[in-house]
C-alpha positions as CSV (number, residue, x, y, z in Angstrom):
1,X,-20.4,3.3,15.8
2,X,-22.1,4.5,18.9
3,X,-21.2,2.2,22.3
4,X,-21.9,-1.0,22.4
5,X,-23.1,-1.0,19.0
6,X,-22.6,-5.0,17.6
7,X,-23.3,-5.9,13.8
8,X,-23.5,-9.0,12.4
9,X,-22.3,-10.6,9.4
10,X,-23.7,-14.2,8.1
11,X,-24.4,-15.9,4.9
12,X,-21.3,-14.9,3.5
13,X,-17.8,-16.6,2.4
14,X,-15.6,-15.1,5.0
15,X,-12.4,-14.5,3.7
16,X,-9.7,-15.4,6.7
17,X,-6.1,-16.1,7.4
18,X,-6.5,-19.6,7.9
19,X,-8.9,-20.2,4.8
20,X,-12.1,-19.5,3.4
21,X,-15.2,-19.9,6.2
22,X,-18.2,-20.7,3.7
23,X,-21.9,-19.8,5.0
24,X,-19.7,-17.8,7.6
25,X,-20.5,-15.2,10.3
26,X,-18.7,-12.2,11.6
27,X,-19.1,-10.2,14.8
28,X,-17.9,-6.7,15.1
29,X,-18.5,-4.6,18.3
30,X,-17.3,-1.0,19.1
31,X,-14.9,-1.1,15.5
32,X,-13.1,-4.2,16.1
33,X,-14.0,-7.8,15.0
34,X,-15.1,-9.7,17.8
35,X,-16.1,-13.1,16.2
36,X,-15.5,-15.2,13.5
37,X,-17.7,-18.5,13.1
38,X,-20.3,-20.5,11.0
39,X,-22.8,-18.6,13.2
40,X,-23.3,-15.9,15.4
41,X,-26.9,-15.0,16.0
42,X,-28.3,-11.2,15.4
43,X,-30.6,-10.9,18.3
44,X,-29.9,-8.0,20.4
45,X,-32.3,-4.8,20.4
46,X,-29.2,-2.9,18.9
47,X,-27.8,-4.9,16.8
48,X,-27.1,-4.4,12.8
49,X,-27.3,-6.6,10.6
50,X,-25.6,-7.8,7.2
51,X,-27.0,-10.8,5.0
52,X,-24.1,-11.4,2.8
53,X,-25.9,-13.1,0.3
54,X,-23.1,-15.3,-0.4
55,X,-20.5,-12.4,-1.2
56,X,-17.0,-12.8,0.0
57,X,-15.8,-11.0,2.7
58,X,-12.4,-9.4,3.1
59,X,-10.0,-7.8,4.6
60,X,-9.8,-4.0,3.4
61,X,-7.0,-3.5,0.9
62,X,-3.3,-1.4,3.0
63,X,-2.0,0.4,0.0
64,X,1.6,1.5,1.5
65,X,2.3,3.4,-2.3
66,X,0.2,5.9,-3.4
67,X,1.2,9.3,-5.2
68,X,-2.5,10.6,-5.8
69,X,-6.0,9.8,-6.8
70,X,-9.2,11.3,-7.0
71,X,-7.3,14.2,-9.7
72,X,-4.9,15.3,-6.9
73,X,-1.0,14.6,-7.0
74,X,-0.1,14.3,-3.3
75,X,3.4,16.7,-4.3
76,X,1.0,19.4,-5.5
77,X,0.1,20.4,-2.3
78,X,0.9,18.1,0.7
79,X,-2.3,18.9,2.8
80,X,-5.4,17.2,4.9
81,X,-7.4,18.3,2.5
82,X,-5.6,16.9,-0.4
83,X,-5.0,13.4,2.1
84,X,-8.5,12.7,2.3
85,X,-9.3,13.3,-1.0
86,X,-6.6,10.3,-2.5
87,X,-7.9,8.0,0.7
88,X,-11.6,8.9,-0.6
89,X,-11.1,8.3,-4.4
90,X,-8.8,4.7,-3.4
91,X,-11.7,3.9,-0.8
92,X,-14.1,2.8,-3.4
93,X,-11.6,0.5,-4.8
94,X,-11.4,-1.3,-1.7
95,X,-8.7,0.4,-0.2
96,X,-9.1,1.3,3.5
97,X,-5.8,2.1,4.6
98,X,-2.9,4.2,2.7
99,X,-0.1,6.0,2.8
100,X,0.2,9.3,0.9
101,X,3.5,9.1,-1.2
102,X,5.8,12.0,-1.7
103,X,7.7,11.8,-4.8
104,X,11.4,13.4,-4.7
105,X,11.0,16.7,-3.9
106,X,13.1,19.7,-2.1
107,X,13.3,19.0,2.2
108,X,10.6,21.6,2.8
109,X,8.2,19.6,1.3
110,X,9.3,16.1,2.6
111,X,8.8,18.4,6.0
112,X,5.3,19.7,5.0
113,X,4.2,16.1,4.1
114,X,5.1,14.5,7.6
115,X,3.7,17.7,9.6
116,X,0.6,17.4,7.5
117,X,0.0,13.4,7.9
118,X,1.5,13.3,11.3
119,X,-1.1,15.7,12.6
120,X,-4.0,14.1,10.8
121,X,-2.7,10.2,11.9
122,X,-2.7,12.0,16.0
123,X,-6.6,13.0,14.8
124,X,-7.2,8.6,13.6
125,X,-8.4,10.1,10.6
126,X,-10.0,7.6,8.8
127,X,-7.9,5.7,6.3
128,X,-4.3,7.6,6.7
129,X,-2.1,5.4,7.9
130,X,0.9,7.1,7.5
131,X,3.0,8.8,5.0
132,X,5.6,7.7,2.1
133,X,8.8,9.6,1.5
134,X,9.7,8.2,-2.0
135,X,13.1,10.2,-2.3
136,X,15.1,11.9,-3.1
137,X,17.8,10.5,-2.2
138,X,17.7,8.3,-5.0
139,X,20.6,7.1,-7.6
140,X,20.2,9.8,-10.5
141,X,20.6,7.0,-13.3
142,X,17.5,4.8,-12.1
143,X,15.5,8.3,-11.5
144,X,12.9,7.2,-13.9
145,X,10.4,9.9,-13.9
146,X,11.6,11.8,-10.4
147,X,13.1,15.1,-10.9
148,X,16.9,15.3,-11.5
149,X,17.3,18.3,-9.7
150,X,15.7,17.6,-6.5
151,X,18.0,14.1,-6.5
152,X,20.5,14.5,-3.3
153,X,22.4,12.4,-0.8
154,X,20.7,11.8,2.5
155,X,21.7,13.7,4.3
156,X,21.9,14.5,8.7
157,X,19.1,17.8,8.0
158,X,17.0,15.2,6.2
159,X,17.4,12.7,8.7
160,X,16.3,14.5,11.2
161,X,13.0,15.4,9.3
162,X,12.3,12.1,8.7
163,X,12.7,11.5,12.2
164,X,10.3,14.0,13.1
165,X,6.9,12.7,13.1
166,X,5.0,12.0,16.7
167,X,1.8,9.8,15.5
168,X,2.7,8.7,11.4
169,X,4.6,6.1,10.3
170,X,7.2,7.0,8.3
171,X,8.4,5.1,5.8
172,X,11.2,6.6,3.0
173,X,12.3,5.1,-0.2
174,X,15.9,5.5,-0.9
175,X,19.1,4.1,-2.9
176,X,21.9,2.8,-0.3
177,X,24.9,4.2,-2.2
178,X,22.6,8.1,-1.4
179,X,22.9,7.3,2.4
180,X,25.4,5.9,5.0
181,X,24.9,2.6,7.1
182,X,24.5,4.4,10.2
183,X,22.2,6.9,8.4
184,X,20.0,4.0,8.1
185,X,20.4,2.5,11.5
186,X,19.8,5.7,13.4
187,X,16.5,6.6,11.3
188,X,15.3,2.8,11.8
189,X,16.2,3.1,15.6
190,X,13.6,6.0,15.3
191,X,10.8,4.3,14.0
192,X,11.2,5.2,10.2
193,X,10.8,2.0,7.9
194,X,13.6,2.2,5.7
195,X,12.7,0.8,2.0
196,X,15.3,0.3,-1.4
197,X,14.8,1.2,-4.6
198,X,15.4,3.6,-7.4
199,X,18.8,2.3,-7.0
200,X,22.5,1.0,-8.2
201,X,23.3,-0.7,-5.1
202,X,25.6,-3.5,-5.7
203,X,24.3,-6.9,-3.9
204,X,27.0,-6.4,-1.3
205,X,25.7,-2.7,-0.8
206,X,22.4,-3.9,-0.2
207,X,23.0,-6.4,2.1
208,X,24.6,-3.3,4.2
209,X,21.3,-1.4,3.9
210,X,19.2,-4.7,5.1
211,X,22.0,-5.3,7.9
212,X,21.5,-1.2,8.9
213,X,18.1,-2.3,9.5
214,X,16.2,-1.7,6.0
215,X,13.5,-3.9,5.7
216,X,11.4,-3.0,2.5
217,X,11.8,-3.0,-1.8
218,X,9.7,-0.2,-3.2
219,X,8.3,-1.8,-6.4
220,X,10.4,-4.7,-6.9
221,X,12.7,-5.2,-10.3
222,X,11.3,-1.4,-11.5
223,X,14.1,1.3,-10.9
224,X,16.5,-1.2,-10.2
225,X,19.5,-3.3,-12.1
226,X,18.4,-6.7,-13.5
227,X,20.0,-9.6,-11.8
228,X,23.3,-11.4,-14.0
229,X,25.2,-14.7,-13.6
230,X,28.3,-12.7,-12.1
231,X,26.7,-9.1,-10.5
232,X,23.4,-10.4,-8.9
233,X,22.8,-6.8,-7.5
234,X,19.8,-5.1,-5.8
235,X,17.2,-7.9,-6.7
236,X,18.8,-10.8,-5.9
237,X,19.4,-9.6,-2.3
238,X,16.0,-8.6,-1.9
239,X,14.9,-12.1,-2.7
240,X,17.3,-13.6,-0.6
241,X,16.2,-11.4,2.1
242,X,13.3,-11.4,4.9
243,X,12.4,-7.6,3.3
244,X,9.1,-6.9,2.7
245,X,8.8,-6.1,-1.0
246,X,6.0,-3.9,-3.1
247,X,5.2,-5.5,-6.4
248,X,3.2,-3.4,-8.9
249,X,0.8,-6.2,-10.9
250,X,-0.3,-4.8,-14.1
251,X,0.9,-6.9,-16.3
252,X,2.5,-3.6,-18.0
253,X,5.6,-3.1,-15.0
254,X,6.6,-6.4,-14.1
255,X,5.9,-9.6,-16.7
256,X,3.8,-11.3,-14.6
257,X,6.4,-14.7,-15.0
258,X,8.8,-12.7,-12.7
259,X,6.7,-12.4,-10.0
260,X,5.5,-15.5,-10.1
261,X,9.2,-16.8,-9.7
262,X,9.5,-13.5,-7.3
263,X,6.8,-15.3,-5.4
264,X,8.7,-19.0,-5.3
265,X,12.3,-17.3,-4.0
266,X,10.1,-15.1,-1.4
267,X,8.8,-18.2,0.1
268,X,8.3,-16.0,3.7
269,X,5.0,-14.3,1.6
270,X,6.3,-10.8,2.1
271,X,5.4,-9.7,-0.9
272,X,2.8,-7.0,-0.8
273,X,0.6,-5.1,-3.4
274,X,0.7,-2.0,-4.0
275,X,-0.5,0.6,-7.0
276,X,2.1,3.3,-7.0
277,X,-1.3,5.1,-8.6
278,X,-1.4,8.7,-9.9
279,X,-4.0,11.4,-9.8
280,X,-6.3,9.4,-12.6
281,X,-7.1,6.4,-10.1
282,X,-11.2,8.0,-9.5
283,X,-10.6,10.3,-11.3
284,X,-12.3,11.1,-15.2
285,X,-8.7,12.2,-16.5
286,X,-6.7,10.4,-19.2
287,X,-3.7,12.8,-18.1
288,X,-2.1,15.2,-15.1
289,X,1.5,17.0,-14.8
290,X,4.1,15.8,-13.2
291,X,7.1,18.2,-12.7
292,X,5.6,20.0,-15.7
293,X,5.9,17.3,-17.6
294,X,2.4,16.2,-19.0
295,X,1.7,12.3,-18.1
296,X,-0.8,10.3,-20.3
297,X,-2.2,7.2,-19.7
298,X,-1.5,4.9,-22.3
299,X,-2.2,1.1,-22.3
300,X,-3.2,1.3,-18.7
301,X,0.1,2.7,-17.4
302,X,1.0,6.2,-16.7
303,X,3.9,7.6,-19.1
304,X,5.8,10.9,-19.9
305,X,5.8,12.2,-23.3
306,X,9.3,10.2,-24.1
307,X,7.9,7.2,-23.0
308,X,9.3,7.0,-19.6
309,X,7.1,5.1,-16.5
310,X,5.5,7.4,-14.1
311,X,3.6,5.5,-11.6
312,X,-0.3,3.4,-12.5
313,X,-3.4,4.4,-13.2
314,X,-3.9,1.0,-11.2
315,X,-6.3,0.4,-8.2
316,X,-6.1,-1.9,-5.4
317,X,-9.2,-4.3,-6.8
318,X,-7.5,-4.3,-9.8
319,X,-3.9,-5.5,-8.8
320,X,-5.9,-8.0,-6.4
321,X,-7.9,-9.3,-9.1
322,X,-4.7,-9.5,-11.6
323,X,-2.7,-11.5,-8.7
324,X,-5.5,-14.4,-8.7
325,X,-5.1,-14.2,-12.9
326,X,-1.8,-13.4,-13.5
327,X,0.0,-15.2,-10.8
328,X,-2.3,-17.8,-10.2
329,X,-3.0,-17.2,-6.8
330,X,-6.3,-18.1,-4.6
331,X,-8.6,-15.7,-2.9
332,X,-6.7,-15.4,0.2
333,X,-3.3,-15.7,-1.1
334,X,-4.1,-12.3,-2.6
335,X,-5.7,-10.8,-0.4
336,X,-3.0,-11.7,2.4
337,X,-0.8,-9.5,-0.2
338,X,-3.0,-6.9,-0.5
339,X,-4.2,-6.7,3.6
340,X,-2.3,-8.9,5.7
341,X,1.5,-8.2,4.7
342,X,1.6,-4.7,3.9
343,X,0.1,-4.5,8.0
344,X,3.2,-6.9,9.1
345,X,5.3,-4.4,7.0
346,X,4.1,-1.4,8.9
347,X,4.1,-2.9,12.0
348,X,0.0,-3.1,12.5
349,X,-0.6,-6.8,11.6
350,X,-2.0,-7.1,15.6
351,X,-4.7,-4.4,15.0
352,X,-5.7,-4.4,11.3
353,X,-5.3,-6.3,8.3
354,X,-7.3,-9.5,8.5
355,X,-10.6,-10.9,9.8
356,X,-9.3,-11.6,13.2
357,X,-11.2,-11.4,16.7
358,X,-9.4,-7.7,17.9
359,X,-8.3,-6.5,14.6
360,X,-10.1,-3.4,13.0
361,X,-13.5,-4.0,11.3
362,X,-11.8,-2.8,8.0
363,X,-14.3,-4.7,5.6
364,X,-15.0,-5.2,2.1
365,X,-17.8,-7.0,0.7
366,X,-17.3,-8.2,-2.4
367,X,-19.6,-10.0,-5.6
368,X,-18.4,-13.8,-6.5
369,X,-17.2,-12.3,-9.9
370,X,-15.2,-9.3,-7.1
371,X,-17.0,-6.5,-7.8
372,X,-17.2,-3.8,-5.0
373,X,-20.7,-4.2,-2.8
374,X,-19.9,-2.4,0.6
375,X,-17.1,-1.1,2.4
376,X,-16.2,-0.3,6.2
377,X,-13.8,1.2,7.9
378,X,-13.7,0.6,11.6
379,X,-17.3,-1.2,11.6
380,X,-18.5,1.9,9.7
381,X,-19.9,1.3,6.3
382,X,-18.7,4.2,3.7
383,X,-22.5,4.7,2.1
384,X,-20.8,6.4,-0.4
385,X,-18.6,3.7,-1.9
386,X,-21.6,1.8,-2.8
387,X,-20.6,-0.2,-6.2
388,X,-23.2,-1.8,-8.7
389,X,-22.4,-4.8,-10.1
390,X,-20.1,-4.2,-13.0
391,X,-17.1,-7.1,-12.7
């Protein structure tokens, strides 16, 4: 938007943290929401102007788990390029904010990955909000579909690669019994979000990590021991917890009972959605290689040839829509899961994440039955994610 520009949003069901503002109005000036009200008047010589025709309108989705989209696997070749092309194929699912995800792979790469988002985060290039390290310092018996051989403790070479980012946010997935207590402290001290999963951890071994200063689950109850009477483990600590934690709803991961009682223990509403999606998400591919192991989608998830899990071909309007059907939440229950709370997670919640006077103008305009209309980033509309109605 040039200076000064203002647009104006009215005639729309306006989709905010303290409820649902029918026949509402938004103000957005210079990429930032300035106003929120039942009406604010169009009337300046510059001003732009949206008639929401009734449409909801949201928050843009913060997808803090994505391996690729758009036919590119992010470990393929960790690059801009390669960035804006997952944030591009995710964008017309609503998502305007994302973190690349790494899957277990050798240091050099985990480097490459933070160099690469780092530098393009330092740029504000649209819609990278950072960068996922999801291993490898992961427990080898709750791999899943990560690479044995790239599996390692964590180690002080790694730490200080994790460490190194200027701009990104880091956040890195790991098991506690791969890393040391202090490990954990010293790379939260830095700035690096520390999250659990793919993991043994005993429940007293997790409550370590947490008191080290972890304070995220990467895909709850996937990669990780079920709870029992006598050895409550990794899941009952993260629901005892104040940790953020990333639920994949597909109905395919998680039985969507689970969450729900997920959802009644986590009564802080720190749950947060994410995809965990692959290279098909935007992509006209019922398949893609993974470690040279060729991944079909089958039954809407993403598995190896034995049957093993390898990440979603799930989007963002998709998980949103199946946490309104599947866990029988409202409009704004989800879309504080899919907006709100992964931006608390990451530390952003002040500046995007909601319609809020001062956040970022990160919009999505969506049809009564949520099908994708328009999208902005930053008070910018993305002509190109146009949608027809199709929902």
């Amino acid at each position: 938007m040039s200076a000064m520009l203002r647009l104006v949003f009215t005639n729309g069901r306006i989709v905010t943290p303290n409820g649902i503002l029918d026949r509402g109005s938004v103000e957005v000036c210079d990429g930032l929401v300035a106003g929120v009200g039942e009406s604010i008047a169009a009337n300046r010589p510059n001003d732009g102007f949206v008639d929401l025709g009734g449409d909801y309108l949201l928050p843009g989705f913060v997808d803090v788990q994505v391996n690729g989209g758009g036919g590119l696997l992010f470990n393929d070749g960790p690059s801009a390029a390669a960035a804006a092309r997952i944030a591009e194929a995710h964008r017309a699912f609503g998502t305007t904010s994302l973190l690349p995800t790494l899957i277990s792979d050798d240091l050099d790469k985990v480097q490459q990955a933070i160099q690469v988002i780092d530098r393009e985060v330092g740029r504000n290039t649209s819609g990278i909000a950072g960068v996922h390290i999801e291993g490898p310092f992961l427990n080898v018996e709750k791999r899943g579909i990560h690479d044995e051989s790239k599996l390692r403790q964590l180690s002080d070479e790694a730490v200080g690669i994790l460490t190194s980012a200027e701009h990104a946010q880091v956040v890195v997935t790991l098991a506690p019994e791969r890393a040391r207590p202090d490990q954990i402290a010293h790379l939260v001290e830095c700035g690096v979000k520390v999250c659990i999963g793919h993991t043994n951890a005993t429940f007293d071994e997790t409550r370590g990590a947490l008191a080290a200063g972890a304070s995220g689950f990467t895909h709850l109850f996937n990669a990780m021991p079920a709870m029992q009477s006598r050895n409550p483990g990794v899941i009952a600590a993260a629901l005892e917890s104040s940790a953020y934690c990333g639920v994949i709803v597909d109905g395919k991961h998680v039985h969507p009972a689970m969450l729900r009682l997920a959802l009644r223990a986590k009564s802080d509403r720190r749950l947060m959605l994410v995809t965990d999606a692959m290279p098909v998400v935007g992509a006209d591919k019922d398949h893609f290689y993974l470690n040279n192991q060729r991944i079909k989608v089958a039954d809407g998830v993403c598995v190896s040839e034995d049957g093993t899990l390898a990440g979603t071909a799930l989007s963002m309007i998709e998980a949103f829509k199946n946490a309104m059907t599947m866990l029988d939440l409202s409009i704004g229950e989800a879309s504080e899961m899919a907006s709100q709370t992964p931006c608390s997670f990451l530390g952003i919640a002040d500046r995007a994440g909601s319609i809020t006077p001062g956040r970022r103008a990160d919009l999505l305009r969506v049809s009564p039955t949520f099908a994708i209309r328009q999208i902005w980033i930053g008070g910018v509309e993305q002509s190109d994610c146009r949608k027809p109605e199709t929902a």
